[in-house]
N, CA, C and O atoms as CSV, one atom per row, in Angstrom:
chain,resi,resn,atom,element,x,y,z
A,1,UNK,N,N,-54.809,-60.613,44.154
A,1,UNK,CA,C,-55.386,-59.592,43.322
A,1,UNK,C,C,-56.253,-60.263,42.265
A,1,UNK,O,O,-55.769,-61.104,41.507
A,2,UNK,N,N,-57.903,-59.790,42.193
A,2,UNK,CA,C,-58.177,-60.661,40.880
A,2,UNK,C,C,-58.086,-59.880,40.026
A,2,UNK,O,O,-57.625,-58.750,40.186
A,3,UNK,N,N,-58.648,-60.486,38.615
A,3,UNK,CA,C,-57.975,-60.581,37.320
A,3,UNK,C,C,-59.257,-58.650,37.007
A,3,UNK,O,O,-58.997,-57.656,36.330
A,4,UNK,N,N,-60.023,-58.851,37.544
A,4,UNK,CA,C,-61.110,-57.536,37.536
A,4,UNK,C,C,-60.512,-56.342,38.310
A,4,UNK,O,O,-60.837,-55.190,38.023
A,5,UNK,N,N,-59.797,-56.575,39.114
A,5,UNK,CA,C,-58.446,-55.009,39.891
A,5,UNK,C,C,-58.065,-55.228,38.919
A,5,UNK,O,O,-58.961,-54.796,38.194
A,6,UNK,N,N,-57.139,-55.716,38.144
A,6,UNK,CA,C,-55.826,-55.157,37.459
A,6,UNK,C,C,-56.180,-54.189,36.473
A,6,UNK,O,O,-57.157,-54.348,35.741
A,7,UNK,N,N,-55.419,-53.177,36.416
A,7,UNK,CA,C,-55.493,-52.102,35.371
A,7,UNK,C,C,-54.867,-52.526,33.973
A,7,UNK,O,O,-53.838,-53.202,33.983
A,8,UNK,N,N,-55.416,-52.177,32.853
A,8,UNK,CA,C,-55.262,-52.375,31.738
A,8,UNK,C,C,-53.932,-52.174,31.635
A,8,UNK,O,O,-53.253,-52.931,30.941
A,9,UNK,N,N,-53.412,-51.177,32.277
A,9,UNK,CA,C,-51.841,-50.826,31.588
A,9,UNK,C,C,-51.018,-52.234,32.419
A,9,UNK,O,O,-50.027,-52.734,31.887
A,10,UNK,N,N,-51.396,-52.608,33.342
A,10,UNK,CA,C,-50.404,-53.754,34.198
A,10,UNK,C,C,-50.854,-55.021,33.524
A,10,UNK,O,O,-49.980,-55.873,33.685
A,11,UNK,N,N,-51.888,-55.489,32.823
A,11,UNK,CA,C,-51.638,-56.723,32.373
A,11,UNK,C,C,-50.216,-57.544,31.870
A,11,UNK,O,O,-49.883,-58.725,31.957
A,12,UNK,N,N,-49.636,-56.492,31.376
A,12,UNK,CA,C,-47.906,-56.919,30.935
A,12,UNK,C,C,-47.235,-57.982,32.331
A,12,UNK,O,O,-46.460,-58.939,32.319
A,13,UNK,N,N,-47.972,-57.255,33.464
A,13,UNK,CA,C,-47.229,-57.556,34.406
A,13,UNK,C,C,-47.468,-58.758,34.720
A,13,UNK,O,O,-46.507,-59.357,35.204
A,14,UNK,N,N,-48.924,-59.619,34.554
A,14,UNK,CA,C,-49.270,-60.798,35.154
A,14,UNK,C,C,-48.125,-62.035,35.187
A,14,UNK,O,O,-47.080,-62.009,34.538
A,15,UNK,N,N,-48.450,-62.868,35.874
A,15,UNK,CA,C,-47.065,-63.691,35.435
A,15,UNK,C,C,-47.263,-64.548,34.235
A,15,UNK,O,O,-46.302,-64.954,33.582
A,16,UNK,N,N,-48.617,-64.856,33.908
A,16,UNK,CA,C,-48.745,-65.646,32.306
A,16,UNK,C,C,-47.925,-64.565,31.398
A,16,UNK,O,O,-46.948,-64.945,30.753
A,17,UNK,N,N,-48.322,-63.310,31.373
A,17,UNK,CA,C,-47.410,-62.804,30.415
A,17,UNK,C,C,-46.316,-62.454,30.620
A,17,UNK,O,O,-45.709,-62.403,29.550
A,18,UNK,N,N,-45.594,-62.118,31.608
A,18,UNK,CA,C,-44.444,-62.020,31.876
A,18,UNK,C,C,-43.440,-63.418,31.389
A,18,UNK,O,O,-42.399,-63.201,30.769
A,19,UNK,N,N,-43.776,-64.549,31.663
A,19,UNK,CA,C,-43.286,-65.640,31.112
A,19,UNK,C,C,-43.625,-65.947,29.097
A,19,UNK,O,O,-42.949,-66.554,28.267
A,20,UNK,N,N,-44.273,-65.581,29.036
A,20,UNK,CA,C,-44.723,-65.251,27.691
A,20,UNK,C,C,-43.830,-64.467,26.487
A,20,UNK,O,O,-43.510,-64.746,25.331
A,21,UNK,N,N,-43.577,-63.181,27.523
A,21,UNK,CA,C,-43.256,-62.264,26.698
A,21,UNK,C,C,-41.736,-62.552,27.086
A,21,UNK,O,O,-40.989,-61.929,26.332
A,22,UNK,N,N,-40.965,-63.412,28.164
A,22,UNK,CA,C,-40.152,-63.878,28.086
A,22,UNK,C,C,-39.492,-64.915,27.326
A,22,UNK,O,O,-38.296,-64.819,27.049
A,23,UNK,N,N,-40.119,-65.792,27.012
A,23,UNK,CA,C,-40.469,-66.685,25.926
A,23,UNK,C,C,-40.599,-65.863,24.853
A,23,UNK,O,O,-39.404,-65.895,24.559
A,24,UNK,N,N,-41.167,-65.011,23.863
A,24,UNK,CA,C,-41.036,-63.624,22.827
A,24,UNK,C,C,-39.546,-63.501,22.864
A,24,UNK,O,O,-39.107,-63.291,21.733
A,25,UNK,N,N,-38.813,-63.549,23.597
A,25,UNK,CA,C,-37.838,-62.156,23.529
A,25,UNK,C,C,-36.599,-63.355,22.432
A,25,UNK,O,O,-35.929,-63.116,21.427
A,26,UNK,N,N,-36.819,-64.833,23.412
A,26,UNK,CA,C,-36.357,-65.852,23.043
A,26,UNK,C,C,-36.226,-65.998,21.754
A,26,UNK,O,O,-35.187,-65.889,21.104
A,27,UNK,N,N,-37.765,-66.360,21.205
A,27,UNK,CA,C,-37.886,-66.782,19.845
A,27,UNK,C,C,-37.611,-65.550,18.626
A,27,UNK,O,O,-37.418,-65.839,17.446
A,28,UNK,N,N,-37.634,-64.094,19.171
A,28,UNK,CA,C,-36.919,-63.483,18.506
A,28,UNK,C,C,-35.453,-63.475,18.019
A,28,UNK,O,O,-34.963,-63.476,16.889
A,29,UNK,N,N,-35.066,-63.469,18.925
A,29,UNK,CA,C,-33.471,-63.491,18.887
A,29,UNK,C,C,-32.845,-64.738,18.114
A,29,UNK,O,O,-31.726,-64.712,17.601
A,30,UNK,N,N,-33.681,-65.798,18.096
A,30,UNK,CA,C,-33.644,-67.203,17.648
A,30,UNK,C,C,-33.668,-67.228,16.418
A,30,UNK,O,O,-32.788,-67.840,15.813
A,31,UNK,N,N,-34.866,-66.447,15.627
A,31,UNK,CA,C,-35.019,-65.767,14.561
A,31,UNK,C,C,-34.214,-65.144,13.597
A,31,UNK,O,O,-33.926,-65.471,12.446
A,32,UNK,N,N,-33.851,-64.001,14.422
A,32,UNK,CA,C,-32.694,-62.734,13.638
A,32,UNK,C,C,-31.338,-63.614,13.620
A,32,UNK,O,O,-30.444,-63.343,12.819
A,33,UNK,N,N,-31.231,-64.637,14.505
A,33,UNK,CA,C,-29.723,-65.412,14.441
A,33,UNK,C,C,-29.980,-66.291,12.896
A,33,UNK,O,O,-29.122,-66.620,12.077
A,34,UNK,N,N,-31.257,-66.489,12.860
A,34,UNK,CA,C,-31.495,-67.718,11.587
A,34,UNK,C,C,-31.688,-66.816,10.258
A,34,UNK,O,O,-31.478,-67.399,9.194
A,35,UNK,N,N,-32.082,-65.391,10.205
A,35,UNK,CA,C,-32.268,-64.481,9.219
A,35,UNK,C,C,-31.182,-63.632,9.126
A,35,UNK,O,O,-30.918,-63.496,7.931
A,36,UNK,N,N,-30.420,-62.989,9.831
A,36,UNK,CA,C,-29.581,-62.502,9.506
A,36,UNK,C,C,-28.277,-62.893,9.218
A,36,UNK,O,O,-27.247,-62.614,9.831
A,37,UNK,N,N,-28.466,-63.725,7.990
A,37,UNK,CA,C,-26.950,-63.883,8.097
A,37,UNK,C,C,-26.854,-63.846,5.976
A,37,UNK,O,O,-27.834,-63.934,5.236
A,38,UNK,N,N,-25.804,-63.739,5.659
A,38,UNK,CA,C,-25.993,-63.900,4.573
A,38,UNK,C,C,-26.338,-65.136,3.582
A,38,UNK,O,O,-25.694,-66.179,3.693
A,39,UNK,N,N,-27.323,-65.011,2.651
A,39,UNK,CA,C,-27.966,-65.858,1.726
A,39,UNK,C,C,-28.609,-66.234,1.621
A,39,UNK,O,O,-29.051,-67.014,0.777
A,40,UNK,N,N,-29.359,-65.237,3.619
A,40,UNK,CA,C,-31.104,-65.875,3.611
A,40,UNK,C,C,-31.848,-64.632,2.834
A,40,UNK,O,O,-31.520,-63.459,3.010
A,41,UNK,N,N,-32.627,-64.950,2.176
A,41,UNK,CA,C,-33.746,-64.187,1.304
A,41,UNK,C,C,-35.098,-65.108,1.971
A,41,UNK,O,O,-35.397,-66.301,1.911
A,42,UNK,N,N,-35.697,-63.968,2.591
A,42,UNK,CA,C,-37.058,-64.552,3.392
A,42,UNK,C,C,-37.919,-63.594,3.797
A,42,UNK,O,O,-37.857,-62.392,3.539
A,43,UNK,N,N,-38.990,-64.355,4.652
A,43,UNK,CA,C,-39.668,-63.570,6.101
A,43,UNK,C,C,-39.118,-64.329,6.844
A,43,UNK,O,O,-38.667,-65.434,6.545
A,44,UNK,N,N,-39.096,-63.522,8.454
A,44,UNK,CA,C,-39.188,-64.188,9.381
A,44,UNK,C,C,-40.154,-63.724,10.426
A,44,UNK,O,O,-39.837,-62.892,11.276
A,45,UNK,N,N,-41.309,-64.261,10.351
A,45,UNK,CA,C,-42.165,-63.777,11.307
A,45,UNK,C,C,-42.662,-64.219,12.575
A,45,UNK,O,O,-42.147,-65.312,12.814
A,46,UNK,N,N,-43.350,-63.898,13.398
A,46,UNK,CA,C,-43.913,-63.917,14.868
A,46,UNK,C,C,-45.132,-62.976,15.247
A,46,UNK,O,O,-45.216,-61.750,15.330
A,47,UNK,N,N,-46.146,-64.113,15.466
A,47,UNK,CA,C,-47.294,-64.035,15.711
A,47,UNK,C,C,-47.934,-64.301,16.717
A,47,UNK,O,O,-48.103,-65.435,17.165
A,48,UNK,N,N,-48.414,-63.134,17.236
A,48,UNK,CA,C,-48.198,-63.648,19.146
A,48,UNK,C,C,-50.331,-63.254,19.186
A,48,UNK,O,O,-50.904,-62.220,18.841
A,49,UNK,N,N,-50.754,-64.171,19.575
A,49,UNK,CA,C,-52.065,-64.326,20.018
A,49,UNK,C,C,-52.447,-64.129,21.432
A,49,UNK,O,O,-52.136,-64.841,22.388
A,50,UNK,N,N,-53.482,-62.587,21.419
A,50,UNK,CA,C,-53.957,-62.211,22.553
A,50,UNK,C,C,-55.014,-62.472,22.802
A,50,UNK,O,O,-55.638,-62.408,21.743
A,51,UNK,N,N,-55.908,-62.853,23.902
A,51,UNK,CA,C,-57.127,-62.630,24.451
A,51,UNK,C,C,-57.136,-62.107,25.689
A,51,UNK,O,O,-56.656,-62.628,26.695
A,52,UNK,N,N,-57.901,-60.665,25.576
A,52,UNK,CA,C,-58.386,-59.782,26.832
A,52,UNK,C,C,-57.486,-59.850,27.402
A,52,UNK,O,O,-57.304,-60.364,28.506
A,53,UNK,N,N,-56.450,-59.084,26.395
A,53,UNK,CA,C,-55.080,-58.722,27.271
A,53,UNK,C,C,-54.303,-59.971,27.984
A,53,UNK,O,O,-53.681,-59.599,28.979
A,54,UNK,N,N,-54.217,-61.080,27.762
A,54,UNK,CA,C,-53.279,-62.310,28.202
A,54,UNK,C,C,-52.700,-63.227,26.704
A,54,UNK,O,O,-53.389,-64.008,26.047
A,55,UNK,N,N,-51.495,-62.911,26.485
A,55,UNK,CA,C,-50.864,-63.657,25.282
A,55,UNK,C,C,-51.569,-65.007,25.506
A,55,UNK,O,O,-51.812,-65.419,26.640
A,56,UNK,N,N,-51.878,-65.659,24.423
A,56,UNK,CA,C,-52.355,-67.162,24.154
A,56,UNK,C,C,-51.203,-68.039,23.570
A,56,UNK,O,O,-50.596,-68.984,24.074
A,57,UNK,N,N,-51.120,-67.604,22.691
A,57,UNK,CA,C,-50.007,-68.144,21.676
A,57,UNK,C,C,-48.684,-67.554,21.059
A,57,UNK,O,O,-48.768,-66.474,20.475
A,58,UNK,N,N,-47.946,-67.940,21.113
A,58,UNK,CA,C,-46.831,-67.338,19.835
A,58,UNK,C,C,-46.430,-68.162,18.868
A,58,UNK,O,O,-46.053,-69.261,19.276
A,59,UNK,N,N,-46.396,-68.011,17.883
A,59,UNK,CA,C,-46.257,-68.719,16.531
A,59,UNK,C,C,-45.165,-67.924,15.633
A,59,UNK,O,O,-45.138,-66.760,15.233
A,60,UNK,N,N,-44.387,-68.880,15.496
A,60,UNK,CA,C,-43.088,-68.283,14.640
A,60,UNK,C,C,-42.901,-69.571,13.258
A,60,UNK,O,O,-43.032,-70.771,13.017
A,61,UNK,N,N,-42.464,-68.124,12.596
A,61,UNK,CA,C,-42.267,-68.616,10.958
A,61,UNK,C,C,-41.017,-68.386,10.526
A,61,UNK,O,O,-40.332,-67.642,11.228
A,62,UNK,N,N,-40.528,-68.850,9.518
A,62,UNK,CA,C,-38.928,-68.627,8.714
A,62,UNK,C,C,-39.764,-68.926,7.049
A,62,UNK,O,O,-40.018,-70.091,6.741
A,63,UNK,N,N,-40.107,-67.843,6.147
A,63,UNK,CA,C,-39.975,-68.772,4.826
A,63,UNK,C,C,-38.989,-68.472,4.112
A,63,UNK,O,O,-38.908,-67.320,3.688
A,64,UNK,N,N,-38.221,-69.209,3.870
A,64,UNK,CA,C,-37.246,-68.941,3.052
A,64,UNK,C,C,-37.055,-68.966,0.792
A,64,UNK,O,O,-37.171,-69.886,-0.018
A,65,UNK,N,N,-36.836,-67.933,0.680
A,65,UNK,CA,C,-36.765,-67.808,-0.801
A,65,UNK,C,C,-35.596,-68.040,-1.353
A,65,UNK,O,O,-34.467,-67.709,-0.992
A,66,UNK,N,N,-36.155,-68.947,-2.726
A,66,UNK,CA,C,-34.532,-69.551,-3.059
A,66,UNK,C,C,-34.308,-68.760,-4.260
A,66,UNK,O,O,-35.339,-68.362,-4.803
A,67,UNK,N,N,-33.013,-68.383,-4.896
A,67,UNK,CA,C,-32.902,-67.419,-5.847
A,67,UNK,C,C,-31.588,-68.153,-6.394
A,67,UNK,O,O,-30.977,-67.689,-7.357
């Protein structure tokens, strides 16, 4: 199938993003284990970089505030 068939709504499906957004699900959970717990005062963010519908990047943050 080339990349010009696929319908906008199935890009999710390709396998770059499917491994991607598998990888996402990861670094979330990785996250909320490192933020949720008590005495973190922070962000914890995730920044996932698209082009024409194919994730590029994900970029994850922790800043932590000291009080």
């Amino acid at each position: 199938m080339s990349r010009a068939s696929i319908q906008p709504e199935m890009l999710k499906y390709t396998q770059v993003n499917r491994q991607k957004i598998a990888k996402l699900q990861e670094i979330i959970e990785a996250l909320l284990e490192k933020a949720l717990e008590r005495g973190f005062f922070g962000v914890a963010t995730v920044e996932v970089r698209v082009q024409d519908g194919t994730i590029q990047e994900i970029e994850e943050r922790i800043e932590r505030k000291h009080r």
